[in-house]
Structures are given as C-alpha cells and as structure tokens.
C-alpha positions as CSV (number, residue, x, y, z in Angstrom):
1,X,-18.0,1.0,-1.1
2,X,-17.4,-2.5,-0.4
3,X,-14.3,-4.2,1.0
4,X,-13.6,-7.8,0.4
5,X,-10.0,-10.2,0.6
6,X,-8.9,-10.2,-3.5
7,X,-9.1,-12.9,-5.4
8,X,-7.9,-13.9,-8.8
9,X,-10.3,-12.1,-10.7
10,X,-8.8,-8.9,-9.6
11,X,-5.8,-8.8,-11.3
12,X,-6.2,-6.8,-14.3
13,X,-8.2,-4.3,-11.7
14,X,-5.4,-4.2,-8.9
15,X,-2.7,-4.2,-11.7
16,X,-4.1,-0.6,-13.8
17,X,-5.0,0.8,-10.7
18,X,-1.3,0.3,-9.2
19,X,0.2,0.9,-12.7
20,X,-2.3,4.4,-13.0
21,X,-1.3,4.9,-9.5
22,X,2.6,5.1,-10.1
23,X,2.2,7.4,-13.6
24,X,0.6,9.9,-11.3
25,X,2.4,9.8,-8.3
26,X,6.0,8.7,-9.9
27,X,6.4,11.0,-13.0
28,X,10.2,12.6,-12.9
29,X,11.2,9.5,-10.2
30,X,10.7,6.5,-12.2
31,X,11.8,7.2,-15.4
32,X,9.3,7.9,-17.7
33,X,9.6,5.2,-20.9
34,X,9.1,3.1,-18.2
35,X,6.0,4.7,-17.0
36,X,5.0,5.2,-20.3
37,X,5.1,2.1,-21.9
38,X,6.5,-1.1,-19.3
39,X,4.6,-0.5,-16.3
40,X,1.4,-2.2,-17.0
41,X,2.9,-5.4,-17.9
42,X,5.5,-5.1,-14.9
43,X,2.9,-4.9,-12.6
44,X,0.4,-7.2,-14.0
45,X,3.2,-9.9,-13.7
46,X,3.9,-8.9,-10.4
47,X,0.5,-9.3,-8.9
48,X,0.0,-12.7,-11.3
49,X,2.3,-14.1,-8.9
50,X,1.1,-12.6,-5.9
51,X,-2.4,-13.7,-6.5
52,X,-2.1,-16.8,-8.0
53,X,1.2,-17.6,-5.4
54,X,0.6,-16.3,-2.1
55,X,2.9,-16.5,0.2
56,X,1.6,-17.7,3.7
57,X,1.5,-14.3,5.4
58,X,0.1,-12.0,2.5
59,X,-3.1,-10.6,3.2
60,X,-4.8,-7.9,0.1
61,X,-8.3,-6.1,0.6
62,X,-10.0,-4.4,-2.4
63,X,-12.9,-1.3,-1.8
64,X,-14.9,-1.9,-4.7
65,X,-18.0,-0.3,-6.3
66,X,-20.0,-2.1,-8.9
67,X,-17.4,-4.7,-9.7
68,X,-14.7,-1.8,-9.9
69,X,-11.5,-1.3,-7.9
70,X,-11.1,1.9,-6.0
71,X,-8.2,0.8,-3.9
72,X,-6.2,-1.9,-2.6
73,X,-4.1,-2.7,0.2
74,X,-1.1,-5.5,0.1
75,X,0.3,-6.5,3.6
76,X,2.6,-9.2,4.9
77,X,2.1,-9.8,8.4
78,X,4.8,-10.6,10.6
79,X,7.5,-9.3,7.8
80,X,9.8,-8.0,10.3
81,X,11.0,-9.3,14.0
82,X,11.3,-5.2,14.3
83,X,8.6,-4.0,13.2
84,X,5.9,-6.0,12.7
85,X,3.8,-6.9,9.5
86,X,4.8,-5.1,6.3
87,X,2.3,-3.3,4.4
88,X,3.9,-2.9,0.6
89,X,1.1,-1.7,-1.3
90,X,-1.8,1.1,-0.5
91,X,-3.3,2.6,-3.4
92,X,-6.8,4.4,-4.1
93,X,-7.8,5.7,-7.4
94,X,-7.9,9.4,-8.2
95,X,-10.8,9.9,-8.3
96,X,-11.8,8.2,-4.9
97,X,-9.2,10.0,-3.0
98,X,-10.3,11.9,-0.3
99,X,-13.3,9.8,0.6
100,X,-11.9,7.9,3.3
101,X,-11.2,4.5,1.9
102,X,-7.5,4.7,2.3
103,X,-8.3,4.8,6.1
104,X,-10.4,1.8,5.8
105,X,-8.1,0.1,4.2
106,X,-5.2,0.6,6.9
107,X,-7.7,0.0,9.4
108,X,-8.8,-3.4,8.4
109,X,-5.5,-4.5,8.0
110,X,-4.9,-3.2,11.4
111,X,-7.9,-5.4,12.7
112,X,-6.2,-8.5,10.7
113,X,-2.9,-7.4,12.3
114,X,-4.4,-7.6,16.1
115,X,-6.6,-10.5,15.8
116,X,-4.0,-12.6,13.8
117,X,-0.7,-11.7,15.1
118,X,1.8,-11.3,18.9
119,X,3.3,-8.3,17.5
120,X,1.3,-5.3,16.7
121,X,3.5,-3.0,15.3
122,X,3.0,-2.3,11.5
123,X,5.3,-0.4,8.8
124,X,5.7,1.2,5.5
125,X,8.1,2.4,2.8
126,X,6.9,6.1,1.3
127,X,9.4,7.6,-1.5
128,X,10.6,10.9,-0.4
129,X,9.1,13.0,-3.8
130,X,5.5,11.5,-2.6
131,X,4.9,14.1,0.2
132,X,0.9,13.6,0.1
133,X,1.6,10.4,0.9
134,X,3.9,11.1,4.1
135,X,1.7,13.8,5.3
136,X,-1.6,11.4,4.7
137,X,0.8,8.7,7.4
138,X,1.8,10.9,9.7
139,X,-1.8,12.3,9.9
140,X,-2.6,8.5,10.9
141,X,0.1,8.2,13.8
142,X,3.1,6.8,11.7
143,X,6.4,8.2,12.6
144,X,9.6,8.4,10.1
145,X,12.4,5.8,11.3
146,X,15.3,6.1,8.5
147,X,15.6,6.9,5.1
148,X,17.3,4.4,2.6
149,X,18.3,3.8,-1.0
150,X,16.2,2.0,-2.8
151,X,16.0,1.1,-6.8
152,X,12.6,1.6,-8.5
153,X,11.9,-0.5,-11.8
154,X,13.1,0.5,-15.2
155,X,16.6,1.2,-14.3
156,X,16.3,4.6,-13.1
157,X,18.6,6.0,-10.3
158,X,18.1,5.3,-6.8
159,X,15.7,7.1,-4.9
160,X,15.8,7.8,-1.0
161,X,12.7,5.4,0.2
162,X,10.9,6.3,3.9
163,X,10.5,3.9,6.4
164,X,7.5,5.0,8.5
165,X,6.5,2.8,11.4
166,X,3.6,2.2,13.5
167,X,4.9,0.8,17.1
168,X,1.4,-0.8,17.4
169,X,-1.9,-1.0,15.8
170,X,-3.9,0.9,18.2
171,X,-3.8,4.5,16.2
172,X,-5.1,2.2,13.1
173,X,-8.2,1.1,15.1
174,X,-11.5,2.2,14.6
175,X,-12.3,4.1,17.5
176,X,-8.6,6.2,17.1
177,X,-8.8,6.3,13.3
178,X,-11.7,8.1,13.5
179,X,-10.7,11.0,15.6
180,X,-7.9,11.5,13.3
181,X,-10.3,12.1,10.1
C-alpha cells in the first residue's frame, strides 16, 4: 500500500469510495433514495470543491494499490481553538478493512498535525448507529466529549453525531499506535 497527499486525479476514486462507504455504513440513517440514487453525485461535488479549492489548512492522504484507492483521510488542522485540527473524513474500502491502513492513515495525519501545528490535540465526529467505528477510536486513545444533533444529506431526520477527541497526538504516533494494534 502506498500513501501519498491526493491530488485532482483522485476525485472520482475518493468520491465512490466515500459514496460506497456511506451505503454500507449509513443504510436505515440516511435515508435510503438518497443512498440509492443522490449520493454519488453529492459527494463527487463535494470533493470537486475540496480538491480543486482547498482551503489553507486542509490536508487528504490516499493508501493506494495499483492506481486504486483503498482509503482516504480529510483533515483540517487547526479547526478548533478547543480541540485542535479537525479530521472530517476517514474511510477504507471493504475489502481492505482490517489491514491496518486506517491506522496509517490517522497516524500520518498525526505526524502532519505535530510537525505543522502548536496544538496537538485532534478530533472527530462518529454517528451514534456506526459502533465499529467508535469502538475502532476508542481502541486508538480517542475519548467521547458530547453528543449533538446533527443533519445528514437528503433530508432525513437528525441523527445524534459523536464528538470524540484526542487531547494530543501522542497515542496517534508510531511508536504508541503500534502497541494498540
């Protein structure tokens, strides 16, 4: 697996696997015409703009193998004067889950995080229905801070969204992410 910043030429890549990601993990939350038929487009529009519009502090990695995307991570450093830098988006395909590149993932973005920023601290919203996703955070050294409403595309009701915080960067790290694997 390789991991490199995205570029342009990743969009329809990042896009599916985010769209593929959400019709897995979102079915019964976000309604499902959406998921069935307006989620490609939403999020292909969503990451034109982030990729061809970045703003200053937005920093994505890819894992790639043979040209295809595996995963993806989508930060914003410095987001919060709380918390730290803002990681909205960390997907892996199916199929790749469980080999570890979720980890890498969070722990290059931790090593952008400490060589680029004053405050370490990083954080994360998690949807309440995604327990695999809670339990893979926690596992990491994230701790739940509050639970809030939040509304998901294609007009469905509001769902209670999980902030989970990381005071620092250190449990990210390579020499403490691996002892959690």
């Amino acid at each position: 697996m390789q991991y490199r910043i995205a570029n342009m030429d990743d969009l329809e890549g990042i896009a599916q696997l985010h769209a593929e990601s959400w019709r897995n993990s979102y079915r019964g939350i976000f309604p499902d015409d959406f998921l069935d038929h307006d989620v490609w487009d939403e999020r292909q529009n969503a990451w034109a703009s982030r990729l061809s519009s970045p703003k200053k502090n937005q920093h994505i990695i890819v894992a790639t193998d043979n040209d295809e995307i595996y995963g993806f991570i989508c930060a914003f450093g410095y987001e919060s004067a709380q918390w730290g830098t803002f990681i909205d988006n960390l997907h892996v395909s199916n199929a790749a889950q469980g080999k570890g590149i979720g980890k890498q993932l969070l722990y290059l973005i931790a090593q952008w995080v400490d060589n680029t920023f004053e405050h370490k601290g990083l954080y994360l919203e998690v949807l309440e229905d995604n327990v695999g996703a809670q339990h893979f955070y926690h596992r990491l050294g994230a701790r739940h801070q509050e639970t809030n409403l939040w509304q998901p595309p294609g007009n469905g009701e509001k769902v209670n969204d999980m902030l989970f915080v990381w005071e620092n960067d250190h449990p990210l790290l390579p020499h403490n992410i691996a002892a959690k694997a």
